[in-house]
N, CA, C and O atoms as a DFTB+ gen file, in Angstrom:
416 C
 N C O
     1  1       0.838      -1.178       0.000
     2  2       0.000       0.000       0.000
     3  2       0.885       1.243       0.000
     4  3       2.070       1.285       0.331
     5  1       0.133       2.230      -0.417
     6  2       1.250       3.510      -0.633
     7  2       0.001       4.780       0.322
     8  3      -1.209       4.947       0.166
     9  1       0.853       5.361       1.139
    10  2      -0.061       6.294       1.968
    11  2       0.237       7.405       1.068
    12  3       1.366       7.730       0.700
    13  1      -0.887       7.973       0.738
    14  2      -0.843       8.915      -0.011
    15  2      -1.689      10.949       0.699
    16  3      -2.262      11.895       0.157
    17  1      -1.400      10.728       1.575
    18  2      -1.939      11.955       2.445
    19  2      -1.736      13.275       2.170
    20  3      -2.638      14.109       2.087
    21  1      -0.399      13.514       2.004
    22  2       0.613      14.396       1.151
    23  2      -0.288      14.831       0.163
    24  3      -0.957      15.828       0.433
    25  1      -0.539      13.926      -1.636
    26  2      -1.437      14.344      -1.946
    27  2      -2.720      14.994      -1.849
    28  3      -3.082      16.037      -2.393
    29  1      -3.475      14.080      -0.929
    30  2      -4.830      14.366      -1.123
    31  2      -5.159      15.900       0.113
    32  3      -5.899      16.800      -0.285
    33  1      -4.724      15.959       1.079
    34  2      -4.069      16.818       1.506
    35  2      -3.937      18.733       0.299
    36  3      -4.637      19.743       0.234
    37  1      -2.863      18.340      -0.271
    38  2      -2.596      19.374      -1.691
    39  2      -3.938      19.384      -2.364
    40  3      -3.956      20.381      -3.085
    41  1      -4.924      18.810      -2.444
    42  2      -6.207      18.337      -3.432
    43  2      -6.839      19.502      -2.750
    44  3      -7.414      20.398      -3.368
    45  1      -6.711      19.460      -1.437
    46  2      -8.268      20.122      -0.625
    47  2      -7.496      22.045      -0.181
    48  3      -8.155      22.906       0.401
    49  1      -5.986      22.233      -0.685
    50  2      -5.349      23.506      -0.132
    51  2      -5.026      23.287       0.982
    52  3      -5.103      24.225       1.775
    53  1      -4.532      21.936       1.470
    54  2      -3.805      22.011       2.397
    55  2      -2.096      21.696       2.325
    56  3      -1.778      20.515       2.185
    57  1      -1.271      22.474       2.395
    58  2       0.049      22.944       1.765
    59  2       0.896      22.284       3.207
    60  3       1.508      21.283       2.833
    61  1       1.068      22.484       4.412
    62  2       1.671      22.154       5.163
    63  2       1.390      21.411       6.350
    64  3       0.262      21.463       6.841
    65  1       2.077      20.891       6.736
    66  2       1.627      19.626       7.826
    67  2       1.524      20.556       9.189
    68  3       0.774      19.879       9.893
    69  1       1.782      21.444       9.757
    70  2       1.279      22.316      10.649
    71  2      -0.276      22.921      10.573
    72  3      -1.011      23.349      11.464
    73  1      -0.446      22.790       9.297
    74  2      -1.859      23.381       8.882
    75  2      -2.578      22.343       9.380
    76  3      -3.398      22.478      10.288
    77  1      -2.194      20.792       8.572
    78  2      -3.619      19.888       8.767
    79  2      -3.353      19.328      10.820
    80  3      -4.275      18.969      11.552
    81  1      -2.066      19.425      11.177
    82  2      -2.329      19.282      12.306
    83  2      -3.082      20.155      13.217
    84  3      -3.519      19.842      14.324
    85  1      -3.154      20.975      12.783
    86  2      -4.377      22.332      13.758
    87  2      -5.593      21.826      13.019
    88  3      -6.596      21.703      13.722
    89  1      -5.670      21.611      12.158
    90  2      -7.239      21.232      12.000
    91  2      -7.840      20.060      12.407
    92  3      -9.057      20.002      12.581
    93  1      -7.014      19.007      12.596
    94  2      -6.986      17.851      13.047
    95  2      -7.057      17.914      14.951
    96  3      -7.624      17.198      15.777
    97  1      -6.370      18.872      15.039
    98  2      -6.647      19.340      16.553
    99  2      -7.819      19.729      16.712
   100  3      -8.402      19.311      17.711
   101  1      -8.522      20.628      15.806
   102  2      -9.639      21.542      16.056
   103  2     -10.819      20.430      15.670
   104  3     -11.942      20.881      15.897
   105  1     -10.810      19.150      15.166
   106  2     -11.313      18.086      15.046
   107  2     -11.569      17.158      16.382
   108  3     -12.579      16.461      16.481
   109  1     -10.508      17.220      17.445
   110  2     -10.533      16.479      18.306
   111  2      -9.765      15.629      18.684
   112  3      -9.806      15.006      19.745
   113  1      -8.566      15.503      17.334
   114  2      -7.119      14.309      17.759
   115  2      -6.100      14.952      17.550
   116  3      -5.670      15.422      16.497
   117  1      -5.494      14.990      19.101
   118  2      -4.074      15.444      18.919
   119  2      -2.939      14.756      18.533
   120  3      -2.720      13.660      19.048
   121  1      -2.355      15.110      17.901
   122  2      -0.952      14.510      16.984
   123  2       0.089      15.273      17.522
   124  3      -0.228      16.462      17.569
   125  1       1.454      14.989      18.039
   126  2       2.369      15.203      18.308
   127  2       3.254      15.550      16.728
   128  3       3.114      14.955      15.660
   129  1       3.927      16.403      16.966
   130  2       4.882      16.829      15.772
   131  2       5.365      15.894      15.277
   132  3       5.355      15.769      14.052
   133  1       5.982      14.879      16.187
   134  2       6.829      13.867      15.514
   135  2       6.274      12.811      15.000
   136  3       7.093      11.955      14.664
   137  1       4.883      12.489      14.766
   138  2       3.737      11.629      14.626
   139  2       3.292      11.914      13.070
   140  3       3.362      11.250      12.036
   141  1       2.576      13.818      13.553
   142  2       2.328      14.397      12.640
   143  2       4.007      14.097      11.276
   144  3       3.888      13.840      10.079
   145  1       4.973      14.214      11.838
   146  2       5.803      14.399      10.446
   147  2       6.123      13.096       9.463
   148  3       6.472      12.836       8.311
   149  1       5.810      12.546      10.546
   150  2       5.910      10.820       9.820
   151  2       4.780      10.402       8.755
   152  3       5.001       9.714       7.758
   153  1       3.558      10.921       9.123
   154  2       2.299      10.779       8.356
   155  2       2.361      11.596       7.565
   156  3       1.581      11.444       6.625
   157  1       3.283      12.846       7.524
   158  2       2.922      13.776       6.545
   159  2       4.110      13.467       5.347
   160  3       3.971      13.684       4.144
   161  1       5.094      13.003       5.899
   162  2       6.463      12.439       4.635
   163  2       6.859      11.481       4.405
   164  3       7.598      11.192       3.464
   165  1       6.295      10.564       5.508
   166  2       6.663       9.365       5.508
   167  2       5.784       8.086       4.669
   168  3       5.445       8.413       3.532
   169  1       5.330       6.497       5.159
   170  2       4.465       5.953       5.146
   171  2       4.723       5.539       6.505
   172  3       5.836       5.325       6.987
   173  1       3.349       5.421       7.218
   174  2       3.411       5.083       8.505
   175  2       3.359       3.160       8.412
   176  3       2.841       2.539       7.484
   177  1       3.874       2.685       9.335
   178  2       3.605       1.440      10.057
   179  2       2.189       1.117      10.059
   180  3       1.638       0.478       9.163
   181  1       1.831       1.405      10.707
   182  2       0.547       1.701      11.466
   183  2      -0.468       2.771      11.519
   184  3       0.181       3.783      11.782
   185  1      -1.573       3.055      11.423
   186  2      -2.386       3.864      11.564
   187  2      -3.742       3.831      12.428
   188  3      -4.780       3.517      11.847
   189  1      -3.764       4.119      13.677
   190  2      -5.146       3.648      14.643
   191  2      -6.651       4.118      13.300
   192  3      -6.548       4.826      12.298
   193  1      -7.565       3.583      13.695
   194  2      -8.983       3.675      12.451
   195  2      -9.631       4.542      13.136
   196  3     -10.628       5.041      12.613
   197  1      -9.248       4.937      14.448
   198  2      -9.555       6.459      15.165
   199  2      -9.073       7.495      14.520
   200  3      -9.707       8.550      14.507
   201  1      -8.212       7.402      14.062
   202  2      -7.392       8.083      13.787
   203  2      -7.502       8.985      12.106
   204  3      -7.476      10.127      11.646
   205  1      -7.642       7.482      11.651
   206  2      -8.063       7.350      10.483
   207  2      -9.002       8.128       9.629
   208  3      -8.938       8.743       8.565
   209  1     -10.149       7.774      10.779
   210  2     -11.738       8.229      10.713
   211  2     -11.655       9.921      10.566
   212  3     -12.408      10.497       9.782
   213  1     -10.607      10.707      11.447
   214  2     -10.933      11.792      11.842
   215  2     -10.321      12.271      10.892
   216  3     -10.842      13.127      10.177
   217  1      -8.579      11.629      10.612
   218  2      -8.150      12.449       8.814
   219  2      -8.959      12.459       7.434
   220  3      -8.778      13.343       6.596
   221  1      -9.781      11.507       7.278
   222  2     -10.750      11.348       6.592
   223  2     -11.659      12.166       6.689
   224  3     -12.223      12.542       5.661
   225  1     -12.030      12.643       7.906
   226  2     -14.020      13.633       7.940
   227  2     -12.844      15.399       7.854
   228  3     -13.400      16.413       7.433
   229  1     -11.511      15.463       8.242
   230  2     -11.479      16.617       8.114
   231  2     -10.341      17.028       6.452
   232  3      -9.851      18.103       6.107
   233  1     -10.295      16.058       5.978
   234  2      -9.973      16.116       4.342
   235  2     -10.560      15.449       3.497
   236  3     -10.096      15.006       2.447
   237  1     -12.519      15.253       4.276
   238  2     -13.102      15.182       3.152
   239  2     -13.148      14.171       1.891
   240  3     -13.725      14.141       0.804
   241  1     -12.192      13.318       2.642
   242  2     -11.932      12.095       2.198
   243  2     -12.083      10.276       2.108
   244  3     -12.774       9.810       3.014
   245  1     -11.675       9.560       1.408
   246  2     -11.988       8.134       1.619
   247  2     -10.880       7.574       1.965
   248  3      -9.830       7.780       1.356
   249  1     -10.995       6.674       3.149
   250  2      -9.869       5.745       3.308
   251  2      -8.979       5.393       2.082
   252  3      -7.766       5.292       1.899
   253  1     -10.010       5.261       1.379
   254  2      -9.277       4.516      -0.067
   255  2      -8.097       5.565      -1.325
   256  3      -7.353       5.383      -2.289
   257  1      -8.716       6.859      -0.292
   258  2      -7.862       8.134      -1.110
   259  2      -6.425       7.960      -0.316
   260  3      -5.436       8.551      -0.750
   261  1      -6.358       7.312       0.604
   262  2      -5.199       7.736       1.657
   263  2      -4.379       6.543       1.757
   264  3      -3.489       6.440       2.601
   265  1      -4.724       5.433       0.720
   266  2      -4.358       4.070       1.297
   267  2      -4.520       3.874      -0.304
   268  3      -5.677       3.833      -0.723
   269  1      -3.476       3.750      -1.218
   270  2      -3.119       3.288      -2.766
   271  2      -2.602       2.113      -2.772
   272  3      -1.502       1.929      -2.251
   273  1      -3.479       0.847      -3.512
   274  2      -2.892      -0.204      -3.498
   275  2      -1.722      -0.108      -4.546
   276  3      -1.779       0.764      -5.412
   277  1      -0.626      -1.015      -4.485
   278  2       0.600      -0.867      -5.192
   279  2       0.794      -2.195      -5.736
   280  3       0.606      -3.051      -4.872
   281  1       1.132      -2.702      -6.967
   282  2       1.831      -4.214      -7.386
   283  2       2.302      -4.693      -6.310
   284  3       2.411      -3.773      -5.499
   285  1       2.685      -5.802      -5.826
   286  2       3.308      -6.177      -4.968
   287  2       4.714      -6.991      -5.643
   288  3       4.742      -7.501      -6.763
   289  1       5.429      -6.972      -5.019
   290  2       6.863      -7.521      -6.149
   291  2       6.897      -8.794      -5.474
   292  3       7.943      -9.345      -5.817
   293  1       6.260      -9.507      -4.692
   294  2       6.166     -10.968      -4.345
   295  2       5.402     -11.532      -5.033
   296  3       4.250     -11.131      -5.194
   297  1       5.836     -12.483      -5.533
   298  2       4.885     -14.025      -6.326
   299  2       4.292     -13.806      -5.419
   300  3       4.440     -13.383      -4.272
   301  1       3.020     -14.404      -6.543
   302  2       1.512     -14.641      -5.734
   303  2       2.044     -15.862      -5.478
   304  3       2.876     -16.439      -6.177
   305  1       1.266     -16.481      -3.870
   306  2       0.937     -17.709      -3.110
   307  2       0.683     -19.136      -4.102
   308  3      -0.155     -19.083      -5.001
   309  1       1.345     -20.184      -3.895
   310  2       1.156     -21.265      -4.697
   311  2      -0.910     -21.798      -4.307
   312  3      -1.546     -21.418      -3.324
   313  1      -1.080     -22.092      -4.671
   314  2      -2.476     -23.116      -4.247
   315  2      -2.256     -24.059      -3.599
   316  3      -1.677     -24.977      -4.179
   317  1      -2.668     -24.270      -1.929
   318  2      -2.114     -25.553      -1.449
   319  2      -3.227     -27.003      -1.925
   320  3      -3.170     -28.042      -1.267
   321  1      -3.867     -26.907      -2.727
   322  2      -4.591     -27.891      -3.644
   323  2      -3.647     -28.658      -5.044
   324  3      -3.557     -29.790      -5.518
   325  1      -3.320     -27.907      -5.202
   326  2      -1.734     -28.312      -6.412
   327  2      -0.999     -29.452      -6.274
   328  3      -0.147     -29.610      -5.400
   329  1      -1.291     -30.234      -7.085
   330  2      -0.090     -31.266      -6.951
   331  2       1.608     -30.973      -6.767
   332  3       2.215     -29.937      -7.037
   333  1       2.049     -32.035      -6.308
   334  2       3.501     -31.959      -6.745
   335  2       4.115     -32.293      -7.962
   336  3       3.814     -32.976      -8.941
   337  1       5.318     -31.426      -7.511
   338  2       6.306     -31.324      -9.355
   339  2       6.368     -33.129      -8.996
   340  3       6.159     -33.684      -7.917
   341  1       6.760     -33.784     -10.432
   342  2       6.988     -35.056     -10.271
   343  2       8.192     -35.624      -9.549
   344  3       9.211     -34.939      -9.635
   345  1       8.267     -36.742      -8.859
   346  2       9.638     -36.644      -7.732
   347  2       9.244     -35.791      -6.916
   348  3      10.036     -36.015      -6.001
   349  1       8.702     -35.096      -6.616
   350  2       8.719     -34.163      -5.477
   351  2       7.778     -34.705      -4.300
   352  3       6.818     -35.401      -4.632
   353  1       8.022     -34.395      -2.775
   354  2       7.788     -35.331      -2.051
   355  2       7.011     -34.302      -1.019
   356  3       7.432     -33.228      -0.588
   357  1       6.047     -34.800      -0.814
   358  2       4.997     -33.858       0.728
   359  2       5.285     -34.487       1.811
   360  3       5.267     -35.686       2.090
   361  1       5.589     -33.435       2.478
   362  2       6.179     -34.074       3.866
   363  2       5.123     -33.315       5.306
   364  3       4.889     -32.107       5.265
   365  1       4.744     -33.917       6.126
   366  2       3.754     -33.347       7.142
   367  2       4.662     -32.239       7.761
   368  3       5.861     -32.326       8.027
   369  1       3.716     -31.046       7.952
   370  2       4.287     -30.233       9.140
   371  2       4.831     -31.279      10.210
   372  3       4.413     -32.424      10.382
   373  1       6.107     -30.472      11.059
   374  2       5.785     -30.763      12.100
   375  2       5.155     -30.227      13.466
   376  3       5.227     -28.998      13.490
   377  1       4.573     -30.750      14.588
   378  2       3.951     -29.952      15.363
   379  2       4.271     -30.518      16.634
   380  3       4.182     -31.725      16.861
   381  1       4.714     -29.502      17.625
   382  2       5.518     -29.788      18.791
   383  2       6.763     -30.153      18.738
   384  3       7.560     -29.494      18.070
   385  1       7.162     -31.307      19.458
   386  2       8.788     -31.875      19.587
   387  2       9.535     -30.707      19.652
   388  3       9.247     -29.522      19.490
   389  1      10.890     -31.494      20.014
   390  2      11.699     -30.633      20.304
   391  2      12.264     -30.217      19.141
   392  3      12.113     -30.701      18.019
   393  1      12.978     -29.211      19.507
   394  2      14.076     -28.297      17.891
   395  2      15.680     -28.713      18.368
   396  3      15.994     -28.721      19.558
   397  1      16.405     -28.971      17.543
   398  2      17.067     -28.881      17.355
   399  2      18.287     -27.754      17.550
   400  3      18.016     -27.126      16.526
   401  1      19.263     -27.137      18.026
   402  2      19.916     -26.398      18.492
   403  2      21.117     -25.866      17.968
   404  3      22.151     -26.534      17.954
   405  1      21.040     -24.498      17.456
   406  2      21.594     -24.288      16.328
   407  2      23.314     -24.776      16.227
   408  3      23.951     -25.275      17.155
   409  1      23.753     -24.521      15.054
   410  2      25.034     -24.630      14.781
   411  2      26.126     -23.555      15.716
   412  3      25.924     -22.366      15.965
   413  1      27.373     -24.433      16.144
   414  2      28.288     -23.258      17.542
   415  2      29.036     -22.883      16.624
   416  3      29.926     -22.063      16.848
């Protein structure tokens, strides 16, 4: 996903991240500078849906404006219904027992 806030943000005349944090204050959620700067240049980790909710009602916006799905550069997931390559051998998880202890 690509956070795209920055943009949509610029969409509505909002130019600086001091700006949308006072309005976001005057909304009801306070953001710390160093919070605020991460969301405003960064892509965050994480985002509370509290949080979320309130950047959304005060830029007028959709989750979906703020959250850009992106290609993903990982192979898609095999089908675990799929046979095996020929020679190739299925072996059970294992579950419990002990492990083994790495190399000294």
């Amino acid at each position: 996903m690509r956070w795209n806030l920055r943009m949509v943000a610029a969409q509505r005349g909002v130019w600086k991240a001091s700006d949308l944090r006072r309005a976001l204050a005057e909304a009801g959620l306070s953001i710390s500078a160093g919070k605020m700067s991460h969301l405003w240049s960064g892509t965050p980790v994480s985002v509370r849906l509290d949080d979320l909710e309130v950047i959304c009602a005060v830029l007028e916006c959709s989750p979906a404006d703020l959250l850009l799905p992106e290609p993903s550069a990982t192979p898609a997931a095999t089908p675990v219904d799929r046979q095996p390559a020929s020679g190739a051998e299925i072996r059970p998880m294992r579950r419990g027992g002990s492990r083994t202890a790495p190399p000294v």
